[in-house]
C-alpha positions in Angstrom: -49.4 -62.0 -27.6 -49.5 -60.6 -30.9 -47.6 -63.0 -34.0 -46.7 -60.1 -36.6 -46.2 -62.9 -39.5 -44.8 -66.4 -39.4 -41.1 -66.5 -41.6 -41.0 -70.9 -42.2 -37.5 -70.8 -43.7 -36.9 -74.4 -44.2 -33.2 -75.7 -42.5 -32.9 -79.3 -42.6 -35.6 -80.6 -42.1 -36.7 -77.7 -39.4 -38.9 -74.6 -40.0 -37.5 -71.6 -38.8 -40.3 -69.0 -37.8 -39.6 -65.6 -35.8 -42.5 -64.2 -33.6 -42.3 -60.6 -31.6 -41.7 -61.0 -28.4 -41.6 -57.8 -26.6 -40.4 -54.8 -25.6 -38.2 -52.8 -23.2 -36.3 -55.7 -21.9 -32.8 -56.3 -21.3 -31.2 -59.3 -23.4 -30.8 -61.5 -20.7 -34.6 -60.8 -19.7 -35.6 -60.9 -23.6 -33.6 -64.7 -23.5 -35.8 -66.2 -20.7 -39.2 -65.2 -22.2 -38.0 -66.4 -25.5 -36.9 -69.6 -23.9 -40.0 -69.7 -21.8 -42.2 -70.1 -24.7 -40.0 -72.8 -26.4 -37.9 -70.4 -28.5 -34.6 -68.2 -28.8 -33.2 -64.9 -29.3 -32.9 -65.0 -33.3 -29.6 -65.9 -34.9 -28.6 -66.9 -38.6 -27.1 -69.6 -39.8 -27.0 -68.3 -43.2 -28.1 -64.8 -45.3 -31.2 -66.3 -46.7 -32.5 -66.9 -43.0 -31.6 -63.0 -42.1 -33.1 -62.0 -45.4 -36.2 -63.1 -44.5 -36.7 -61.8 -40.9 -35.7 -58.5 -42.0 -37.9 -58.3 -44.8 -40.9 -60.1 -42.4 -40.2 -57.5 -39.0 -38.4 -54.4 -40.3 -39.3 -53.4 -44.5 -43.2 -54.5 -43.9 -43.6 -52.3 -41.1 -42.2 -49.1 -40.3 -43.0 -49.3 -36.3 -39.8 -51.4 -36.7 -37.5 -48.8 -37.5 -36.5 -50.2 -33.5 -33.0 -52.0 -31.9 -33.4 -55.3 -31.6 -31.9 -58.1 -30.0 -30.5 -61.1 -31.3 -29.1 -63.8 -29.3 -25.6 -64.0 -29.6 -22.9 -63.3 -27.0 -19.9 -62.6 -26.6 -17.3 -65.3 -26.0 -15.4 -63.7 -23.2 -11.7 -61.7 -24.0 -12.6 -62.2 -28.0 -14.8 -60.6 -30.8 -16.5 -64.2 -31.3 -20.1 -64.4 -30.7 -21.8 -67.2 -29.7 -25.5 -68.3 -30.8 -28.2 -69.5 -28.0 -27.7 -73.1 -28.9 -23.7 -73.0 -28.4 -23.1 -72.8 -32.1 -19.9 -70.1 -33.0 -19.2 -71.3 -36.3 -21.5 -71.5 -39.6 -22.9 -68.4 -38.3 -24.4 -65.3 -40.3 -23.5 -62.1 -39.2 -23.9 -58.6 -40.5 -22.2 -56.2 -39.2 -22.0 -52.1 -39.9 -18.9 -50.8 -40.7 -16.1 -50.7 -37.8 -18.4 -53.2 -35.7 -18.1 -55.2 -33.6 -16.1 -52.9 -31.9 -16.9 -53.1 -27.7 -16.7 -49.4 -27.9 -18.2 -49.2 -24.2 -16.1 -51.9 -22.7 -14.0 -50.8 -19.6 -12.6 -53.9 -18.1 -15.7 -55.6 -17.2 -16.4 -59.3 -18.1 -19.4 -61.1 -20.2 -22.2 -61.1 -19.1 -22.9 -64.7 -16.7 -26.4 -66.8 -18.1 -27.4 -67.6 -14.3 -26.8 -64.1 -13.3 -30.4 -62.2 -12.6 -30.4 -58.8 -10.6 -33.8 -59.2 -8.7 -36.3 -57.4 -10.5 -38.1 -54.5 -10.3 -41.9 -54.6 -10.6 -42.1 -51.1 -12.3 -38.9 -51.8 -14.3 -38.6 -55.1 -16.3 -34.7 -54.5 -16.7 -34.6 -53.7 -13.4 -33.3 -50.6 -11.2 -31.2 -47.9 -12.3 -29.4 -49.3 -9.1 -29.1 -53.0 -9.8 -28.4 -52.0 -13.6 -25.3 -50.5 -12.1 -23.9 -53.8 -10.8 -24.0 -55.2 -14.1 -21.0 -56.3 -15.9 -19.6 -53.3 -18.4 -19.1 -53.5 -22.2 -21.0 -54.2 -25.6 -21.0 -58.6 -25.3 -24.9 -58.8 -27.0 -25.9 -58.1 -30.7 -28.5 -56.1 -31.7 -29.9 -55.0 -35.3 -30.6 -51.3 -35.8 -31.3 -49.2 -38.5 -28.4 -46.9 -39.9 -29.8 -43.6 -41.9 -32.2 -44.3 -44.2 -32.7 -45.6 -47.5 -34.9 -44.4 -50.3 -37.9 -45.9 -48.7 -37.2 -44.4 -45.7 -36.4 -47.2 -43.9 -33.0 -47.6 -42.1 -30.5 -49.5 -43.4 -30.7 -52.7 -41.2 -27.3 -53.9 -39.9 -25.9 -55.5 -36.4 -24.2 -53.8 -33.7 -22.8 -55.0 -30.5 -24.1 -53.3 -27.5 -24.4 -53.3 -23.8 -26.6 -56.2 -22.9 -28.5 -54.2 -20.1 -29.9 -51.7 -22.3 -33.8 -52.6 -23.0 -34.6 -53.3 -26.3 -37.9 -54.9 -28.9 -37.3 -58.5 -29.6 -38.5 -61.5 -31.2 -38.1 -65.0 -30.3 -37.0 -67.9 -32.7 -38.6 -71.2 -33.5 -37.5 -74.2 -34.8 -40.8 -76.8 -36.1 -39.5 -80.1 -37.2 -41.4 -80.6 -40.6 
């Protein structure tokens, strides 16, 4: 495991720290390593937190001109977005313009926690088969870069997307200080 740069943002008394976690997973795939290790998907609880992960993992390092996932969901039948620990309010979100929007949403429901398509060893995300079976429309967050700015760097904003789709991620950390 490679840790890119630690990001201690002090929270009451906790210090927030992102590490990379992976690629080409799905976000409910990219949720159970993070919470195998002791961590989360990343979420915000306020702009100073999400201005320091994106200046640690995406304006340092141009490999990170990637999608990402964070760990909100959607709350089913709404356009509220839950974090991993249950949190929907005090939240920091970022969205591009017209998002979230559920653009590919056609009638299908949130995605269930305790649902897990057996895997594929060749496939972490699993078959094009049992990615079929999965519930339809965009109920996971992602960051991804927008154009580019005069660095040329994307412009980093969140989107929601279809929580099969494999993605990078990083895992979130919370050290009591």
């Amino acid at each position: 495991m490679k840790i890119f740069r630690a990001c201690p943002i002090l929270t009451a008394a906790l210090a927030v720290r992102f590490e990379f976690g992976g690629q080409g997973y799905n976000q409910l795939d990219a949720k159970a390593r993070c919470e195998e290790r002791g961590g989360t998907l990343p979420y915000f609880n306020n702009e100073a937190e999400y201005e320091q992960y994106l200046e640690a993992y995406y304006e340092d390092s141009p490999k990170w001109n990637r999608r990402v996932w964070l760990g909100y969901e959607r709350v089913p039948g709404t356009d509220t977005f839950v974090a991993p620990n249950g949190q929907t309010e005090n939240l920091f979100f970022d969205w591009h313009s017209g998002e979230p929007n559920n653009a590919n949403y056609n009638g299908g429901t949130h995605i269930n926690p305790t649902f897990a398509p057996p895997k594929d060893p060749d496939a972490p995300w699993g078959t094009k088969k049992q990615r079929n079976k999965w519930p339809k429309g965009e109920n996971c967050v992602e960051i991804s870069s927008w154009g580019r700015n005069k660095r040329g760097m994307g412009t980093y904003k969140m989107n929601d997307n279809n929580c099969r789709r494999p993605r990078y991620f990083l895992c979130r950390f919370e050290d009591e200080v």
